[in-house]
C-alpha positions as a LaTeX table, in Angstrom:
\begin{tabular}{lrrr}
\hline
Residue & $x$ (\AA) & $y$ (\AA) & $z$ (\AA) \\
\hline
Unk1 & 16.06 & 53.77 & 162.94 \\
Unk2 & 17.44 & 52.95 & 165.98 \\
Unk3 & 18.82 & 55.38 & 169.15 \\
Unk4 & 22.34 & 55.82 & 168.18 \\
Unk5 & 21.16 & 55.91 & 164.88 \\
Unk6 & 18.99 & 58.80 & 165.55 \\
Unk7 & 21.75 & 60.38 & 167.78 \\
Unk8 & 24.35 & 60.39 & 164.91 \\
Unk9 & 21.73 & 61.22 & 162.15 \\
Unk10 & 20.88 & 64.60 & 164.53 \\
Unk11 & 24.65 & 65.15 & 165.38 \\
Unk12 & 25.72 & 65.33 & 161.82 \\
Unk13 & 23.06 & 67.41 & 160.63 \\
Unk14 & 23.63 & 69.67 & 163.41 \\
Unk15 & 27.05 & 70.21 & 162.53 \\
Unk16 & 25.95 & 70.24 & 158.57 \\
Unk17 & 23.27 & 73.42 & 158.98 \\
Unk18 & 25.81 & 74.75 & 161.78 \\
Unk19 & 28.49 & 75.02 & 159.33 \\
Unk20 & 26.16 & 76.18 & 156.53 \\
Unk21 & 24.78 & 79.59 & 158.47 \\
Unk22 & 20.68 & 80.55 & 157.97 \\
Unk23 & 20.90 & 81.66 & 154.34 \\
Unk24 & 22.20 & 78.07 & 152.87 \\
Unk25 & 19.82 & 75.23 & 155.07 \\
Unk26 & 17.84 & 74.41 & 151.90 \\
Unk27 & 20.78 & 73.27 & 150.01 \\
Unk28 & 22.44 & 72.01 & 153.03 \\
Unk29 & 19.39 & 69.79 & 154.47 \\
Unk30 & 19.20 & 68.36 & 150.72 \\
Unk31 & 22.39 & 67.31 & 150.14 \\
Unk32 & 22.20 & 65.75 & 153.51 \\
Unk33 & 19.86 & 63.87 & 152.87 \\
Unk34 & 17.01 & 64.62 & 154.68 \\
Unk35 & 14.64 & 64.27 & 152.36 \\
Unk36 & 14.98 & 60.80 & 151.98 \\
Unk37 & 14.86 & 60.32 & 155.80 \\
Unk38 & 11.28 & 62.07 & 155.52 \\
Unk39 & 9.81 & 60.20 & 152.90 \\
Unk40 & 11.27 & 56.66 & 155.16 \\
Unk41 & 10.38 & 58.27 & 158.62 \\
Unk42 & 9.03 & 60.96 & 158.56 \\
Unk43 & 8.26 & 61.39 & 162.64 \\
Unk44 & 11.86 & 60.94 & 163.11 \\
Unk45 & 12.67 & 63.48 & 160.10 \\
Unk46 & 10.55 & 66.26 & 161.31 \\
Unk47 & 11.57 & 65.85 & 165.09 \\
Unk48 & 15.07 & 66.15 & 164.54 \\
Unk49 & 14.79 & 68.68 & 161.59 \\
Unk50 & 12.53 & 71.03 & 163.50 \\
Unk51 & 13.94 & 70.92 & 166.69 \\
Unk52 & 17.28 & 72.27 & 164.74 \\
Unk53 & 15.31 & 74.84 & 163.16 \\
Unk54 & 14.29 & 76.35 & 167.05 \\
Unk55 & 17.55 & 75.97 & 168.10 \\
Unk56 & 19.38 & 77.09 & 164.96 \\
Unk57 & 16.87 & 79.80 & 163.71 \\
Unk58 & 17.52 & 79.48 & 160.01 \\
Unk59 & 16.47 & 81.89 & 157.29 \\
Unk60 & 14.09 & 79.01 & 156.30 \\
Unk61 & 11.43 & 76.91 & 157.07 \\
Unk62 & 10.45 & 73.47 & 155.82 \\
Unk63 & 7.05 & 73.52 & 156.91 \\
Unk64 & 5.62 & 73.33 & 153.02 \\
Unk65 & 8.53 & 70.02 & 152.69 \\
Unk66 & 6.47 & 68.05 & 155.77 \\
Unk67 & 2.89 & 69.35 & 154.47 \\
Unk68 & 3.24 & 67.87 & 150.68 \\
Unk69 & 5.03 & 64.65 & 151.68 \\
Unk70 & 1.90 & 64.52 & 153.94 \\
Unk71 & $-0.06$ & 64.44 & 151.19 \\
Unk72 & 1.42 & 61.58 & 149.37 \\
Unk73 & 1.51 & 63.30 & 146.00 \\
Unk74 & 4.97 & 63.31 & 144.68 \\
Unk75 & 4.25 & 65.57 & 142.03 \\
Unk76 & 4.95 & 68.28 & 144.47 \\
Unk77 & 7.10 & 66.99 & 146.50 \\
Unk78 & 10.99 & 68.49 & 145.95 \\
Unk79 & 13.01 & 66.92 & 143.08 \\
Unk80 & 16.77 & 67.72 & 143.04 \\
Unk81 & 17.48 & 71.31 & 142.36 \\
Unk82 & 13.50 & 71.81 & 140.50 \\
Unk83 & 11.61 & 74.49 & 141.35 \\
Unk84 & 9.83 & 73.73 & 144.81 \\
Unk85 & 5.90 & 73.98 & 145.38 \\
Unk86 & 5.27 & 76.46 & 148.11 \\
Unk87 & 1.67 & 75.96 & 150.48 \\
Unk88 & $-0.18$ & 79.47 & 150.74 \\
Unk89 & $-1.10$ & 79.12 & 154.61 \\
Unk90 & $-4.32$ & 81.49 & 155.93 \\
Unk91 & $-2.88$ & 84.72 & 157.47 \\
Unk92 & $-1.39$ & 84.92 & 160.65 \\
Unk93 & $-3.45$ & 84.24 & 164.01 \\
Unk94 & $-5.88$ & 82.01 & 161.57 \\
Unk95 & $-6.81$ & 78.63 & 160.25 \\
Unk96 & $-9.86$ & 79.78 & 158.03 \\
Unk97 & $-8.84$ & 79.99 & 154.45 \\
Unk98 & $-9.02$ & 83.20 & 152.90 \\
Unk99 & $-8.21$ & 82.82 & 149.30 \\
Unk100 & $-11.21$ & 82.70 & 147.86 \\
Unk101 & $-12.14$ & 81.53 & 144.02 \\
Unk102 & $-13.12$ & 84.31 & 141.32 \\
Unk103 & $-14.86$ & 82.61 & 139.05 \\
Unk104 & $-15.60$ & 79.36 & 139.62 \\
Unk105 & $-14.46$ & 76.52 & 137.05 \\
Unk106 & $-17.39$ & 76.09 & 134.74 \\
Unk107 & $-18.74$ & 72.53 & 133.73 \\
Unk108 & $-15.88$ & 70.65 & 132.12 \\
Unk109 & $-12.99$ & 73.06 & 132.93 \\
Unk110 & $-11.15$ & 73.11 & 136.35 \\
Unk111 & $-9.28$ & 76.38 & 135.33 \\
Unk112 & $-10.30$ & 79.55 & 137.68 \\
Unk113 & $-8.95$ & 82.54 & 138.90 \\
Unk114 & $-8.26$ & 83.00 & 142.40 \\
Unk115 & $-7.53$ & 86.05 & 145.15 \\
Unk116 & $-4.92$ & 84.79 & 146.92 \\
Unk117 & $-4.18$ & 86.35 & 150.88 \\
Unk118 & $-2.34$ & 84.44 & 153.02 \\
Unk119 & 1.36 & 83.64 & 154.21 \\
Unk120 & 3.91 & 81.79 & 152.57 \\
Unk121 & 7.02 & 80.45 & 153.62 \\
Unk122 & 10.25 & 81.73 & 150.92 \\
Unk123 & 13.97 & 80.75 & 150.70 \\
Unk124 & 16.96 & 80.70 & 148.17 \\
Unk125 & 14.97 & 77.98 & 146.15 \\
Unk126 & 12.96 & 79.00 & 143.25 \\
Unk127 & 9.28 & 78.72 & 142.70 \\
Unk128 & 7.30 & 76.88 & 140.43 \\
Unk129 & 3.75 & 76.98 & 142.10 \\
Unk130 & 1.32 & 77.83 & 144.83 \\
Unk131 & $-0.84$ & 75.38 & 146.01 \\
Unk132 & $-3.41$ & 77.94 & 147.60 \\
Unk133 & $-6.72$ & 76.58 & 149.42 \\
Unk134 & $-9.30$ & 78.48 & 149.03 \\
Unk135 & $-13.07$ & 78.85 & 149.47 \\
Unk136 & $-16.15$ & 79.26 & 146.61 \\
Unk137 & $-18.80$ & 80.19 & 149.37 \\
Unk138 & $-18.12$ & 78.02 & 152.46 \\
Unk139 & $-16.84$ & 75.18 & 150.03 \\
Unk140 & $-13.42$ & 74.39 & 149.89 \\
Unk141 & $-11.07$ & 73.61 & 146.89 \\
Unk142 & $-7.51$ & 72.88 & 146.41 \\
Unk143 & $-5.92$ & 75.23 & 143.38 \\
Unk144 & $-2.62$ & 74.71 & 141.86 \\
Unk145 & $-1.30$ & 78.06 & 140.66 \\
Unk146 & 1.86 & 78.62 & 138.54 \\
Unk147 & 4.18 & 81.41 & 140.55 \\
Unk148 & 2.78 & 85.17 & 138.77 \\
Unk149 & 5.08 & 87.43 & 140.46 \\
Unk150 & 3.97 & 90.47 & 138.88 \\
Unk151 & 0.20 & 89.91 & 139.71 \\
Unk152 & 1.60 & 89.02 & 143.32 \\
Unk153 & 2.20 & 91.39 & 146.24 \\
Unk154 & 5.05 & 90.17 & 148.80 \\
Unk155 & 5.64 & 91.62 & 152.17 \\
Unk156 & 7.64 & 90.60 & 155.37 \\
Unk157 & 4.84 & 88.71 & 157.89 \\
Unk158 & 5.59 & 89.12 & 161.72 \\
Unk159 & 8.00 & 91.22 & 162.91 \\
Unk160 & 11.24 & 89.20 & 161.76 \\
Unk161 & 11.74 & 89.34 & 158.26 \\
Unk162 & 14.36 & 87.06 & 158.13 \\
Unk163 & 12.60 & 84.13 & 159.23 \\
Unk164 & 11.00 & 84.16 & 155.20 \\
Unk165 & 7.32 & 83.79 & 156.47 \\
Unk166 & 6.32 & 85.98 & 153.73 \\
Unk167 & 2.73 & 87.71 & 153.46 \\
Unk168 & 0.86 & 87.46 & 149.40 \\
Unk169 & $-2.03$ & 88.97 & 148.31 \\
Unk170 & $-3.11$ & 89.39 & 144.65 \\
Unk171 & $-4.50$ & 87.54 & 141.66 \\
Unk172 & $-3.65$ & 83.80 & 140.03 \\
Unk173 & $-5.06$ & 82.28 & 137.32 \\
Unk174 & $-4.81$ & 78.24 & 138.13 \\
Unk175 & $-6.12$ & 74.90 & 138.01 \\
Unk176 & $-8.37$ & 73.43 & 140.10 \\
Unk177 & $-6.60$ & 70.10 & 141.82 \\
Unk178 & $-9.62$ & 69.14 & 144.39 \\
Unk179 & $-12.41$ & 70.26 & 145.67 \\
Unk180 & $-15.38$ & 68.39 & 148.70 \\
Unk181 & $-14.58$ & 65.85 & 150.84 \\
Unk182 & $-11.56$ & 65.07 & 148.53 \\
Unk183 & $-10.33$ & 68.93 & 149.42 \\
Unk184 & $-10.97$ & 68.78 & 152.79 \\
Unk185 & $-9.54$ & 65.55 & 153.29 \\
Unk186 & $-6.04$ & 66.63 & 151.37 \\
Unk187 & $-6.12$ & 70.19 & 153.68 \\
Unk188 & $-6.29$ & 68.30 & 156.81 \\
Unk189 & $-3.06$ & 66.47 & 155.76 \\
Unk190 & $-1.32$ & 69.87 & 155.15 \\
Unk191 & $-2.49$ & 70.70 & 158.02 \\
Unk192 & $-1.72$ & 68.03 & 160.68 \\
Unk193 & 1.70 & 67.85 & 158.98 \\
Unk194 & 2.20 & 71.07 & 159.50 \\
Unk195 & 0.98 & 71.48 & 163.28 \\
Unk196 & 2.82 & 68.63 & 164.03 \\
Unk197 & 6.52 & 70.20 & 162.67 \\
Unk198 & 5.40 & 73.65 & 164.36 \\
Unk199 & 5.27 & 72.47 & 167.59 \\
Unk200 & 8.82 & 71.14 & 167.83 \\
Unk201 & 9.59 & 73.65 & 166.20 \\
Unk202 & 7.88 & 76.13 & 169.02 \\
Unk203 & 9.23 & 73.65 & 171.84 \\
Unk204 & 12.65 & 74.38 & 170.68 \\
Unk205 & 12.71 & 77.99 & 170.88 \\
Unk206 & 10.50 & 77.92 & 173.73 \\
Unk207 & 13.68 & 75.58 & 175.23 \\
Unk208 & 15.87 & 77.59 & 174.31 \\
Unk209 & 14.37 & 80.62 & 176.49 \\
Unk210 & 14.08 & 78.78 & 179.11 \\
Unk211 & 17.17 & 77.77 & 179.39 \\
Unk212 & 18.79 & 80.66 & 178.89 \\
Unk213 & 16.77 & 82.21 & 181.93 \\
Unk214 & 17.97 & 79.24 & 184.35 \\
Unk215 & 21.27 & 80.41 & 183.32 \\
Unk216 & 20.83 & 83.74 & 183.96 \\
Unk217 & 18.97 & 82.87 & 187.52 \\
Unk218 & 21.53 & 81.01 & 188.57 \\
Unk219 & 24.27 & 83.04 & 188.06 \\
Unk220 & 22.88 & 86.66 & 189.09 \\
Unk221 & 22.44 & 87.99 & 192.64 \\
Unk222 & 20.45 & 90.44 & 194.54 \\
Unk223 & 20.50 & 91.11 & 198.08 \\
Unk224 & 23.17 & 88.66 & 198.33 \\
Unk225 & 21.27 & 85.84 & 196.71 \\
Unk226 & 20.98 & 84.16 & 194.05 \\
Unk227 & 17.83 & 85.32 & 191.82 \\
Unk228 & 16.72 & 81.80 & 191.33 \\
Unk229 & 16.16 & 81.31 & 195.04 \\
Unk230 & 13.47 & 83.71 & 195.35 \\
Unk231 & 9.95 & 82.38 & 195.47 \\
Unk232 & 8.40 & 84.09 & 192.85 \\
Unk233 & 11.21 & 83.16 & 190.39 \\
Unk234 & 10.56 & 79.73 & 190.90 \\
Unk235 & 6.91 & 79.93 & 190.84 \\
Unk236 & 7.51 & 81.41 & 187.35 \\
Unk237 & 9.62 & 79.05 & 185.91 \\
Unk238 & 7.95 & 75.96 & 187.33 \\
Unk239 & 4.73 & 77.19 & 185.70 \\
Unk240 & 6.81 & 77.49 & 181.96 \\
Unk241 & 8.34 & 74.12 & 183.15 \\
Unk242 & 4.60 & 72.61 & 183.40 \\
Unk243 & 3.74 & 73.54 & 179.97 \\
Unk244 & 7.41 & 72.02 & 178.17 \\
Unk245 & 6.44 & 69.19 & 179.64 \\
Unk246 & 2.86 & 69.32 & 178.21 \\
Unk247 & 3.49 & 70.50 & 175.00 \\
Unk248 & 6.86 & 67.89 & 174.52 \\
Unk249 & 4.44 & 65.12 & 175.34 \\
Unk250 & 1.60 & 66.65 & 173.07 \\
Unk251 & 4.16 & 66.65 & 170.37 \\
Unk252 & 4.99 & 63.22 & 170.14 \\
Unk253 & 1.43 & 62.35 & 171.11 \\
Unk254 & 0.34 & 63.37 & 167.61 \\
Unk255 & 1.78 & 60.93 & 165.72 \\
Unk256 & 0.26 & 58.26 & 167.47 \\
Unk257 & $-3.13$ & 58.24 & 165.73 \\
Unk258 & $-4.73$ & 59.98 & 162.40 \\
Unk259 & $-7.19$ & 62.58 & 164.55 \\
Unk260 & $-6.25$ & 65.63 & 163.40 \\
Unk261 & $-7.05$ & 66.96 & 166.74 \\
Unk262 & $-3.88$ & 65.43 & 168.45 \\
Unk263 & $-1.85$ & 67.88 & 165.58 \\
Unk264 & $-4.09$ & 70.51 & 166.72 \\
Unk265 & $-3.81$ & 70.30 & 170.24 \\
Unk266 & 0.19 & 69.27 & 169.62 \\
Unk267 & 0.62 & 72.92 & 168.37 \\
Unk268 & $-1.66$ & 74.26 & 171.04 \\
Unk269 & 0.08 & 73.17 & 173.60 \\
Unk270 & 3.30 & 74.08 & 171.78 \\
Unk271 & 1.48 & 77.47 & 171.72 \\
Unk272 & 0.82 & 78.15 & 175.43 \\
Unk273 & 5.18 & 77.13 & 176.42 \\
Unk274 & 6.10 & 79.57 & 174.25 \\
Unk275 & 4.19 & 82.11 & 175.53 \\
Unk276 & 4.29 & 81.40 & 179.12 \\
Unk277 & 8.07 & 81.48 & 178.15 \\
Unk278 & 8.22 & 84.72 & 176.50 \\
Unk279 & 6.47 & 86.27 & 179.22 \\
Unk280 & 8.07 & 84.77 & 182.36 \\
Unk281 & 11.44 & 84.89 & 180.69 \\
Unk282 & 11.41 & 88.32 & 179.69 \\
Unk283 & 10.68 & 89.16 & 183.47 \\
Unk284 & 13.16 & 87.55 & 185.01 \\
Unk285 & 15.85 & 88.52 & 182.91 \\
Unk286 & 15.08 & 92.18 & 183.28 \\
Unk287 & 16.61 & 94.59 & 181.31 \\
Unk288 & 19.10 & 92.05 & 179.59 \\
Unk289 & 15.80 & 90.25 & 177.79 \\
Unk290 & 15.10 & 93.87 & 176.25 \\
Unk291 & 18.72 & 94.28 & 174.41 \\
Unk292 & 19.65 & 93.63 & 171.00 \\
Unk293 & 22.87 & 92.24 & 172.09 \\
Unk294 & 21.19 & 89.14 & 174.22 \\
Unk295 & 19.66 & 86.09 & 172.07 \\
Unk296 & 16.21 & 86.41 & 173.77 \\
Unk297 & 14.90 & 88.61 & 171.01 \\
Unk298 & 15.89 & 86.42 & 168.02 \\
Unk299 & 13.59 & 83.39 & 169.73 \\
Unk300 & 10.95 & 85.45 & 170.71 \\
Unk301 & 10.43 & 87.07 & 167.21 \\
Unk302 & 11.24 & 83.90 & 165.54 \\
Unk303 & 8.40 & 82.27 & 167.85 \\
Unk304 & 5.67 & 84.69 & 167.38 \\
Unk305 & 5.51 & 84.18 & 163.87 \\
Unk306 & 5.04 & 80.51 & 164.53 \\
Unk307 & 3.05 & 80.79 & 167.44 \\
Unk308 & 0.61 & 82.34 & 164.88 \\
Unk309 & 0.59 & 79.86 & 161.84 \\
Unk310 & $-2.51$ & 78.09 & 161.04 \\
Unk311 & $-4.11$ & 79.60 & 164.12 \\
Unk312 & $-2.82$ & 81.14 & 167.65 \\
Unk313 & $-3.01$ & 78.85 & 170.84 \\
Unk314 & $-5.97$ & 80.20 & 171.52 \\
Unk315 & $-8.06$ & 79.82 & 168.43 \\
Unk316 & $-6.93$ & 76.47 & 168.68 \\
Unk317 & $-7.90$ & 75.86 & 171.76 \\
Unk318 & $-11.48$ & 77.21 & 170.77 \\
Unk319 & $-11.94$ & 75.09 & 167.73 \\
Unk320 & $-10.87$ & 71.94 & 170.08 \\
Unk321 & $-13.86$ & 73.40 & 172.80 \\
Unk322 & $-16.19$ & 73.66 & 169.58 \\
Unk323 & $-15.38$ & 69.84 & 168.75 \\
Unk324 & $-15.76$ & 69.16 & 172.67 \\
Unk325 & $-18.71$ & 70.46 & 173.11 \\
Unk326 & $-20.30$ & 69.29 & 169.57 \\
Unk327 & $-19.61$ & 66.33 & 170.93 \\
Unk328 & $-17.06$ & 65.57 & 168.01 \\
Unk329 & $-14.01$ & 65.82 & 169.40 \\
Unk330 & $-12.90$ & 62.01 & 168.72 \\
Unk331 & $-10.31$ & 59.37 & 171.65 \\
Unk332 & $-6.79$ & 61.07 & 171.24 \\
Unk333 & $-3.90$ & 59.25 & 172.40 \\
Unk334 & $-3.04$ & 59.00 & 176.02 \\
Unk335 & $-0.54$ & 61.63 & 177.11 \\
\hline
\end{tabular}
């Protein structure tokens, strides 16, 4: 796919989800054709897609879409109008799984039951499964779970419960789909895949905040001056500037190589904009940035859900030291 064919693909679908509202993107993305794109391209699917998502701020997410395409098993991948597989992520300001396995499949049978606690990501579509990693001692295994709402516990993750990051805790009976190296191997695809969507995802609404402060800068005075010509304003927004630039290169970066570390620090990176964002931006625009009636609140919510996923900036940034110092950390792609 060319430029302009990028250009009209993202203008159309703009005006598609745009015209849809947040509670209809599922269907909307679908019948657009998305899907398709992702299973052709997916680096240009999830750019565009996510990048939307920050901007847009949909009563969705797609994360769990990227993650199982990652995986190459179409079994779960979304068919039509079928009942979609949903990924149970580790809880917020994690990566360690924390589902762990009951009773462990006996010789023979890979059926087991499983505590599920995590996060998962809920929309209009209906649920067939939970694929839900989880630990027996320090091992990992894959488990496919059908959806058991009444042994299932749901509550609102983060503070915006729109966004449909959805905590779970309870019991599943299901069946075993991996477990060793195959397991790990198949979690670092979800993984990757999904670090690499978050963090155009985060760049977006980090973006977005930005740019709203510029605005906001440039138009207000104080002492009969504008607010952007003061030193420390610009000190402030150079320094958020520093890190877009960073995290927009990280981003692209990733999908350069198959080290999961260039997802990781992709969405680490993504990490630190949005929070040097959130903090510098809600300075400078004062008591506007604290209203319900200005947009700043609906990114910054939004973003510190996501910030969160899979691990915060800074866990991230300590399991990359970890692989540093280890001496595994492995060449990443030149930024």
């Amino acid at each position: 796919m060319d430029t302009d064919e990028k250009d009209l693909f993202r203008t159309s679908l703009e005006k598609v989800t745009a015209a849809a509202g947040p509670d209809a993107w599922p269907a909307a993305v679908a019948d657009f054709g998305w899907h398709e794109l992702l299973a052709e391209d997916a680096h240009t699917a999830v750019a565009i897609l996510a990048d939307l998502q920050g901007r847009l701020l949909p009563h969705a997410s797609f994360v769990d879409d990227v993650a199982l395409a990652a995986t190459g098993r179409s079994e779960w991948q979304r068919r039509s109008n079928a009942p979609v597989t949903r990924v149970v992520l580790p809880s917020l300001g994690t990566a360690r799984v924390g589902s762990v396995v009951e009773n462990p499949a006996t010789t023979g049978s890979d059926h087991c039951t499983i505590a599920v606690s995590g996060i998962v990501s809920l929309d209009p579509r209906s649920t067939a499964c939970l694929l839900v990693p989880a630990r027996i001692g320090e091992d990992l295994v894959v488990v496919r779970a059908p959806l058991d709402e009444q042994n299932l516990t749901f509550e609102p993750a983060g503070i915006e419960p729109e966004s449909g990051w959805t905590g779970v805790t309870g019991n599943l009976a299901g069946t075993v789909v991996s477990t060793g190296a195959e397991a790990a191997d198949l979690w670092r695809d979800v993984r990757s895949a999904a670090y690499r969507a978050l963090s155009y995802e985060l760049n977006a609404i980090a973006r977005e905040m930005l740019t709203a402060t510029v605005d906001h800068v440039s138009s207000r005075k104080q002492f009969g001056r504008e607010l952007g010509s003061f030193q420390a304003v610009k000190h402030a927004l150079a320094d958020t500037r520093v890190w877009q630039e960073c995290a927009e290169l990280a981003a692209d970066a990733a999908w350069e190589g198959d080290a999961a570390e260039a997802s990781i620090l992709a969405k680490s990176l993504s990490g630190r904009f949005f929070r040097s964002a959130a903090e510098n931006c809600q300075q400078l625009l004062g008591g506007m940035g604290f209203t319900w009636e200005h947009s700043f609140h609906r990114y910054l919510r939004r973003g510190l859900i996501l910030e969160q996923l899979l691990g915060s900036c800074a866990a991230l940034r300590t399991e990359l030291g970890t692989a540093v110092k280890s001496g595994d950390m492995p060449g990443l792609a030149s930024l």
